[in-house]
KENU-140184 format. One record per residue (C-alpha): z, y, x. Coordinates in steps of 0.1 Angstrom, whole numbers, plus 5000, padded with zeros to 4 digits. Layout:
N
pz | py | px
Z | Y | X;
...
This chain:
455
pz | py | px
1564 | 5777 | 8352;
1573 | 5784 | 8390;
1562 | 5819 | 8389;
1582 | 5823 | 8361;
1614 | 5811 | 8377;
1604 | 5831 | 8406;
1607 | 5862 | 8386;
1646 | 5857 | 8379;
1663 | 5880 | 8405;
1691 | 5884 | 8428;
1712 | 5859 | 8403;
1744 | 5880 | 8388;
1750 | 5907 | 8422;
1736 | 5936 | 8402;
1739 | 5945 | 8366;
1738 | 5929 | 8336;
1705 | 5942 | 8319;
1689 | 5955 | 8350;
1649 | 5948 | 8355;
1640 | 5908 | 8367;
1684 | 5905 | 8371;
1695 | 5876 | 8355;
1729 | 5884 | 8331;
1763 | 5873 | 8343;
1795 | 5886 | 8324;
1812 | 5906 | 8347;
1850 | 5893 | 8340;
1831 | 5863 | 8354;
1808 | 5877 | 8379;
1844 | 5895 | 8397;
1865 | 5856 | 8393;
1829 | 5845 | 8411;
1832 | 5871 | 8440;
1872 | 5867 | 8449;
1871 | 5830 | 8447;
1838 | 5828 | 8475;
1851 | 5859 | 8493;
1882 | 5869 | 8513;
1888 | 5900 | 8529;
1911 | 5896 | 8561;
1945 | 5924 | 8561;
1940 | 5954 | 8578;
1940 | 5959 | 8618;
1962 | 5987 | 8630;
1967 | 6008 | 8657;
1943 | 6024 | 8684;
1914 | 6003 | 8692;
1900 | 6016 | 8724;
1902 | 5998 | 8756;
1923 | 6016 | 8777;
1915 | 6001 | 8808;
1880 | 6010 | 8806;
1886 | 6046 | 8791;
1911 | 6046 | 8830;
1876 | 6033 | 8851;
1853 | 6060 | 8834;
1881 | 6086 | 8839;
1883 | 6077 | 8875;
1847 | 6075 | 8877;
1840 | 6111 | 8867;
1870 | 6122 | 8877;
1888 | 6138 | 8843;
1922 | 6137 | 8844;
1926 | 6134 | 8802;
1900 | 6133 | 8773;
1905 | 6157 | 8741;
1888 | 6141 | 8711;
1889 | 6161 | 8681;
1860 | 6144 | 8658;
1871 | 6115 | 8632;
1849 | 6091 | 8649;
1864 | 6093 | 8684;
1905 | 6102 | 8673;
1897 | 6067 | 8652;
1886 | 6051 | 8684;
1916 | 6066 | 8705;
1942 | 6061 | 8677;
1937 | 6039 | 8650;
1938 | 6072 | 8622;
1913 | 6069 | 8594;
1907 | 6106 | 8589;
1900 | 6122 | 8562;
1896 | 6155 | 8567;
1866 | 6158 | 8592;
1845 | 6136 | 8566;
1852 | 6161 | 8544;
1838 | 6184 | 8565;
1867 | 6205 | 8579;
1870 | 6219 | 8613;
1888 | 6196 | 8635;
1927 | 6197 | 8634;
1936 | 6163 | 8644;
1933 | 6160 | 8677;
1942 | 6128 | 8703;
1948 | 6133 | 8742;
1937 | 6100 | 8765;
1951 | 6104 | 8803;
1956 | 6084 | 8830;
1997 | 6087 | 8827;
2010 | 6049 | 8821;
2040 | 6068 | 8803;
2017 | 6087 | 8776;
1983 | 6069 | 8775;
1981 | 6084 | 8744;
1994 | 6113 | 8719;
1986 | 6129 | 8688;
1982 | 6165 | 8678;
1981 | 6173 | 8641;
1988 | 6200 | 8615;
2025 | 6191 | 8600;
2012 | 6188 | 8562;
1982 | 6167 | 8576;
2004 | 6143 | 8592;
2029 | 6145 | 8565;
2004 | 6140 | 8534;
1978 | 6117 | 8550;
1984 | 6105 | 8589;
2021 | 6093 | 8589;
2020 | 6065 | 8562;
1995 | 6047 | 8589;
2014 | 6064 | 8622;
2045 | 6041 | 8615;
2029 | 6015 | 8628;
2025 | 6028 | 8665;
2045 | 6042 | 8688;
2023 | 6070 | 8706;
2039 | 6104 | 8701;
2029 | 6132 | 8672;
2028 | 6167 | 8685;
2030 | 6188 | 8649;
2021 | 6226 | 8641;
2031 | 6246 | 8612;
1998 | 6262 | 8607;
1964 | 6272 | 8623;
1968 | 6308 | 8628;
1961 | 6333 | 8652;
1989 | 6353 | 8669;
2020 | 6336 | 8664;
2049 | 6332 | 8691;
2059 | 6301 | 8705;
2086 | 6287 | 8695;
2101 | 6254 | 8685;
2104 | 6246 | 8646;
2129 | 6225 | 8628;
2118 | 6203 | 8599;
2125 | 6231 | 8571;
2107 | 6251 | 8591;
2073 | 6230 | 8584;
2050 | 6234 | 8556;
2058 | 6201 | 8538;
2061 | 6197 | 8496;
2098 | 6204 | 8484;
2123 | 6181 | 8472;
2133 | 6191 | 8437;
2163 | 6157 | 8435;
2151 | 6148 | 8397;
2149 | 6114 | 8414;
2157 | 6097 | 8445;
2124 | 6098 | 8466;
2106 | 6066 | 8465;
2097 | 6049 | 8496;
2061 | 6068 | 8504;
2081 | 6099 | 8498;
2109 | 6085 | 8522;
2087 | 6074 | 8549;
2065 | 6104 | 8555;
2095 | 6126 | 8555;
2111 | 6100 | 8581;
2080 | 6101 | 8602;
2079 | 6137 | 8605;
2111 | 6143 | 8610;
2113 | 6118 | 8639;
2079 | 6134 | 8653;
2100 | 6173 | 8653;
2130 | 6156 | 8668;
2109 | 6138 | 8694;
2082 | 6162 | 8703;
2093 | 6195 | 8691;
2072 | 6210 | 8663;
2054 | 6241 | 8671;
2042 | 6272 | 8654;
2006 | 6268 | 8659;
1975 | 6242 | 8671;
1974 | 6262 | 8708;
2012 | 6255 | 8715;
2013 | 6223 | 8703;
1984 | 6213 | 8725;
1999 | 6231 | 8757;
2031 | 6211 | 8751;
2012 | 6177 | 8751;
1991 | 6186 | 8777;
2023 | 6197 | 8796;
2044 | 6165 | 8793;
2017 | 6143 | 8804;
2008 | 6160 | 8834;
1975 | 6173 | 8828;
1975 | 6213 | 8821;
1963 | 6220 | 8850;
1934 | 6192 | 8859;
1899 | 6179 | 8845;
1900 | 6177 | 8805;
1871 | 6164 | 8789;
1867 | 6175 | 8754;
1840 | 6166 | 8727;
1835 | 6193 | 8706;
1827 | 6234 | 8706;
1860 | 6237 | 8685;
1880 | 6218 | 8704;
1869 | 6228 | 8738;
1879 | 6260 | 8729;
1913 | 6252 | 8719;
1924 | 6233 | 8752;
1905 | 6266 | 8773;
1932 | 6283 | 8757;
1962 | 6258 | 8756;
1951 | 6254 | 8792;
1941 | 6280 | 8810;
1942 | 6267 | 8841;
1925 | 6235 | 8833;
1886 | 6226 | 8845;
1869 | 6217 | 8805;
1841 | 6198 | 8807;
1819 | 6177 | 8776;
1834 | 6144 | 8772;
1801 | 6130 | 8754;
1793 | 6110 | 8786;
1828 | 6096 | 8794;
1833 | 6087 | 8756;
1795 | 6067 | 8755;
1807 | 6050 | 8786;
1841 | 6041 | 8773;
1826 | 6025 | 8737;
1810 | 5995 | 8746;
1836 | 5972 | 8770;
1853 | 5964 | 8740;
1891 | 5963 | 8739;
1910 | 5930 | 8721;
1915 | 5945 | 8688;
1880 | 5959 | 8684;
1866 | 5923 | 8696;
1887 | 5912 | 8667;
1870 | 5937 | 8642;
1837 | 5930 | 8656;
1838 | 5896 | 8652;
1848 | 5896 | 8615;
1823 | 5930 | 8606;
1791 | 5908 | 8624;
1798 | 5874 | 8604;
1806 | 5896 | 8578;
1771 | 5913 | 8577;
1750 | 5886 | 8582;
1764 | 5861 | 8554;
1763 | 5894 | 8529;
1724 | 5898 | 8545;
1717 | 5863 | 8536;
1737 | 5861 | 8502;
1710 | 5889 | 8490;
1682 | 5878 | 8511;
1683 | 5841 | 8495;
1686 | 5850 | 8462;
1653 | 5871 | 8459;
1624 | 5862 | 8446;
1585 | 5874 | 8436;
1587 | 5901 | 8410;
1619 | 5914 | 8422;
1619 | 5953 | 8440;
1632 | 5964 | 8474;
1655 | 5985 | 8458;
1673 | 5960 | 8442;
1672 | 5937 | 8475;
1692 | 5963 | 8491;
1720 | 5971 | 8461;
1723 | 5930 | 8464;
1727 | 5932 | 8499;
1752 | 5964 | 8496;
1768 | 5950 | 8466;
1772 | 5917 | 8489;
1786 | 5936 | 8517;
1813 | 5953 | 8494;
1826 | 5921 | 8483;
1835 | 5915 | 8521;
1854 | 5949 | 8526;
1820 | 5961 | 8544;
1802 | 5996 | 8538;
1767 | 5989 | 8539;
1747 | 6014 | 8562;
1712 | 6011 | 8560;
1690 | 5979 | 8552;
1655 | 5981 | 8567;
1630 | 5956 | 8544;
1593 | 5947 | 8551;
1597 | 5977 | 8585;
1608 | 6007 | 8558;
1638 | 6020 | 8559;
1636 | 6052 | 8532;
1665 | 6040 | 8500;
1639 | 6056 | 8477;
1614 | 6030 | 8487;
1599 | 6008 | 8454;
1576 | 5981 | 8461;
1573 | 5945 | 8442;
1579 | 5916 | 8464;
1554 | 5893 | 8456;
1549 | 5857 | 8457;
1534 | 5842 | 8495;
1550 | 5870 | 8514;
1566 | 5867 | 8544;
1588 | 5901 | 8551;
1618 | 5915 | 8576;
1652 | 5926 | 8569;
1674 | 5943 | 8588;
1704 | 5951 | 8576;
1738 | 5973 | 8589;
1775 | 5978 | 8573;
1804 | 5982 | 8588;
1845 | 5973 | 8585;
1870 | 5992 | 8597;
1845 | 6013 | 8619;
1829 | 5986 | 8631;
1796 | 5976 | 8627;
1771 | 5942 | 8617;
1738 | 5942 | 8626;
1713 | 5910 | 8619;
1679 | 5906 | 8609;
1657 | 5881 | 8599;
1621 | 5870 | 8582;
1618 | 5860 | 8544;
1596 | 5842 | 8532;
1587 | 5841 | 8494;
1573 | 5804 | 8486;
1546 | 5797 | 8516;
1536 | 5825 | 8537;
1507 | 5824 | 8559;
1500 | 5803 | 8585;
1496 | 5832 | 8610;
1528 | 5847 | 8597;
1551 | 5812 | 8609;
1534 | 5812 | 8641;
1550 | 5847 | 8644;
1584 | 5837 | 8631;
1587 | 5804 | 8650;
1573 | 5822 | 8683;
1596 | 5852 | 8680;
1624 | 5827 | 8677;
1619 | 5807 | 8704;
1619 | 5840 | 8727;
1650 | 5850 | 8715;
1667 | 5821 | 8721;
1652 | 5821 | 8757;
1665 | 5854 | 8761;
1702 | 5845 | 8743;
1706 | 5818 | 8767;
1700 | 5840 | 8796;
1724 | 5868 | 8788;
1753 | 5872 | 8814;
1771 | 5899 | 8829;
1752 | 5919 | 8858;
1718 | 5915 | 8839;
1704 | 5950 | 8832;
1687 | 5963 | 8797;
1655 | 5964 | 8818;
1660 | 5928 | 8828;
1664 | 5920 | 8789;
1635 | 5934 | 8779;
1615 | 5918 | 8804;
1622 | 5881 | 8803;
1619 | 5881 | 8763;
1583 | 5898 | 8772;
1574 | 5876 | 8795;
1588 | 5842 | 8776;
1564 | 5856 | 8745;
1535 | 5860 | 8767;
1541 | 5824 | 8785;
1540 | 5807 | 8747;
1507 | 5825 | 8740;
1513 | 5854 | 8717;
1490 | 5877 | 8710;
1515 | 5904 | 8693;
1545 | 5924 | 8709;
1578 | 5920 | 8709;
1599 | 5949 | 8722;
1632 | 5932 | 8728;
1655 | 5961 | 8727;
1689 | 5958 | 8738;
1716 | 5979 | 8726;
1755 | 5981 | 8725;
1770 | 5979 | 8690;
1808 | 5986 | 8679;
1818 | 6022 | 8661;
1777 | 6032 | 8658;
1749 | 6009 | 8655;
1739 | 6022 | 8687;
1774 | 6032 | 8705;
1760 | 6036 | 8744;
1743 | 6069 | 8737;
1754 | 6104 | 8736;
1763 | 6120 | 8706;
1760 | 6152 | 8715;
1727 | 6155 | 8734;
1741 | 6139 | 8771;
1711 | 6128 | 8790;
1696 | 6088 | 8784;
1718 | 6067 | 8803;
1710 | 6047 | 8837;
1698 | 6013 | 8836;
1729 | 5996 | 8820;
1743 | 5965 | 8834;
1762 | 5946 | 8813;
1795 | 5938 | 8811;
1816 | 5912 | 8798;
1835 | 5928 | 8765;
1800 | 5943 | 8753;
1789 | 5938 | 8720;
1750 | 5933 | 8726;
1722 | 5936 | 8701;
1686 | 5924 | 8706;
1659 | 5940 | 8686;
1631 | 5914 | 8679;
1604 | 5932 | 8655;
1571 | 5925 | 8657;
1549 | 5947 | 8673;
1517 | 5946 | 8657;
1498 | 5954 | 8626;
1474 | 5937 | 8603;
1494 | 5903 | 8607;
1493 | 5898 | 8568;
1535 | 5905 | 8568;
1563 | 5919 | 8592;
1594 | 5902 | 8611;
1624 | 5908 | 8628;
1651 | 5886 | 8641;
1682 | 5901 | 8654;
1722 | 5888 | 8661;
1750 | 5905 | 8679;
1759 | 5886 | 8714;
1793 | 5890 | 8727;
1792 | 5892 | 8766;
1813 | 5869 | 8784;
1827 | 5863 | 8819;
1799 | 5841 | 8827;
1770 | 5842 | 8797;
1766 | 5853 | 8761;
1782 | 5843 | 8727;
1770 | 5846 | 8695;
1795 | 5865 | 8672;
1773 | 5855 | 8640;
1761 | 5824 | 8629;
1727 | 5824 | 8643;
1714 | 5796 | 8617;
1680 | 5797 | 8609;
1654 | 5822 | 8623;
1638 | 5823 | 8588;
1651 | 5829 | 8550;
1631 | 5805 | 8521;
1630 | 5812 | 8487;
């Protein structure tokens, strides 16, 4: 009779009908879901921390930052693109300088901004520079409104307020900034009013390198892959705020799927649980790593005495959970606790000891040395990394050298990879939780709970 019960599955998170799913009506299932979940509102404006984006500037001496990819104009602005995840050529571009009086500005095609960037522009002040179109060989010039490629009024009705409101916003953008003809003026004239034409610009990619080489011709343009890797993990307010929620977030969707399993049930549906889970938070789910394979096309039956990892990734807003932890299906081996409760007990001796001015090295090292001190005969490799707008958001994106020895910081978001390191243990385990670093130690941003998941 128990390994019958064991073979009802992941409760009512997938489908009714599914293989070893138990069936939920799904008028119920969704009352179920809103009622144990609720999404927080939206966060808006730009999230990076502008202080630290003015150190790394300083540091490398750039006098502005280009960004032209969706990832980094979110970070600078706040602007859910699109258009880049569609797979367009950059059009959107944001400047970063130095200048207290423009931080920040935008540079964006007029119908862009119009159809898809001014409904969520209202919200901030930093200035839109607009162009009419990306052509070659155009005069400068400045453009009024009827000028701009924007969708015509036909007065059948009075326009309603999304109508109203983009119109507003790009009208206020012309009057303020002076639309231009093309992407090359627009740019000069931003790079012009703050200062910068003629200094150090720092610009991520090919395309848009090219574009301030010719918007700036007497500007220095260097890759701003190592300034922007830099900049990403001291964590402004706002993307504290994100983090927070996306890491608690994470781990109870993790542990909503992870508790519910049981023997006869298959990795794939662990993870749609676990994404399905995720969704119900506002979360995207990313990847989820179970028993050390990563691969979505992976089948295996969970079976009954196993002990297993997890280790699972979705983001809100950007921003990303990361958590892992050891399941056990009815009573794993003895050999397999003494791994879980040793690999615990390292990482809490390593949590505790987490402060600013401690280096990644430094990390690695006293987790090693606290698993060697209890007796272990297996590996650990206690891998730190910086998490916020990547799972991994310290390193280059665009083939910059590995970083120095990082020391960290307070405002870091700080992952510990636990794994085991070994084979022929009779199962696999990982522990992980995202640290928030602190003027004078470490704190957890998820609840750490238990080391170990039994069902």
């Amino acid at each position: 009779m128990v390994e019958m019960n064991r073979r009802h599955v992941l409760g009512g998170l997938a489908a009714a009908g599914a293989g070893g799913f138990v069936s939920e009506g799904r008028a119920a299932a969704a009352s179920r879901l809103r009622a144990a979940v609720s999404v927080p509102p939206p966060v808006l404006g730009p999230r990076m921390n502008f202080e630290q984006a003015d150190k790394v500037m300083a540091e490398l001496e750039l006098d502005a930052i280009v960004a032209g990819s969706g990832k980094n104009v979110y970070h600078a602005t706040g602007l859910d693109l699109t258009a880049t995840r569609m797979g367009h050529t950059p059009g959107v571009y944001a400047l970063i300088t130095r200048k207290q009086g423009q931080r920040l500005s935008l540079i964006a095609p007029a119908f862009l901004y119009y159809y898809t960037i001014a409904m969520d522009h209202r919200h901030s002040d930093f200035p839109a520079y607009l162009y009419a179109a990306p052509g070659e060989g155009l005069e400068d010039a400045e453009l009024s409104i009827d000028e701009l490629p924007l969708y015509p009024d036909l007065e059948h009705e009075p326009l309603d307020f999304i109508e109203s409101t983009r119109l507003s916003m790009v009208e206020r953008a012309a009057r303020a900034e002076a639309a231009r003809p093309h992407l090359k003026h627009a740019l000069a004239n931003a790079l012009k009013d703050a200062g910068v034409a003629r200094g150090r610009i720092a610009a991520d990619l090919q395309p848009v390198r090219r574009s301030v080489a010719e918007a700036a011709e007497k500007a220095a343009v260097v890759s701003a892959d190592d300034a922007l890797r830099r900049i990403r993990p001291v964590k402004s307010d706002v993307e504290i705020q994100l983090m927070r929620y996306a890491a608690q977030a994470n781990a109870e969707a993790a542990l909503q799927a992870a508790s519910s399993v049981r023997a006869g049930a298959d990795a794939r549906e662990l993870r749609a649980a676990y994404f399905a889970a995720a969704a119900a938070r506002g979360m995207r789910g990313v990847f989820m790593v179970i028993d050390r394979v990563s691969s979505p096309t992976y089948s295996a039956t969970l079976r009954e005495g196993q002990c297993f990892s997890i280790d699972c990734v979705s983001e809100y807003m950007g921003y990303h959970g990361d958590f892992a932890r050891a399941i056990y299906i009815g009573e794993p081996s003895k050999r397999m606790r003494e791994v879980s409760e040793l690999t615990a007990r390292s990482w809490n001796h390593v949590r505790e000891n987490l402060k600013p001015g401690v280096r990644f090295s430094e990390v690695r090292r006293m987790g090693q040395e606290a698993l060697r001190k209890m007796g272990a005969d297996f590996s650990i490799s206690f891998s730190p990394h910086s998490v916020g707008l990547y799972h991994t958001d310290h390193v280059g994106t665009m083939g910059s050298p590995p970083r120095e020895d990082i020391v960290l910081e307070p405002r870091m978001v700080l992952s510990v990879d636990c794994p085991m390191g070994a084979t022929g243990m009779g199962g696999s385990s990982h522990l992980e939780d995202l640290m928030l670093i602190t003027q004078d130690g470490a704190e957890p941003i998820n609840t750490i709970g238990t080391n170990v998941v039994r069902v």
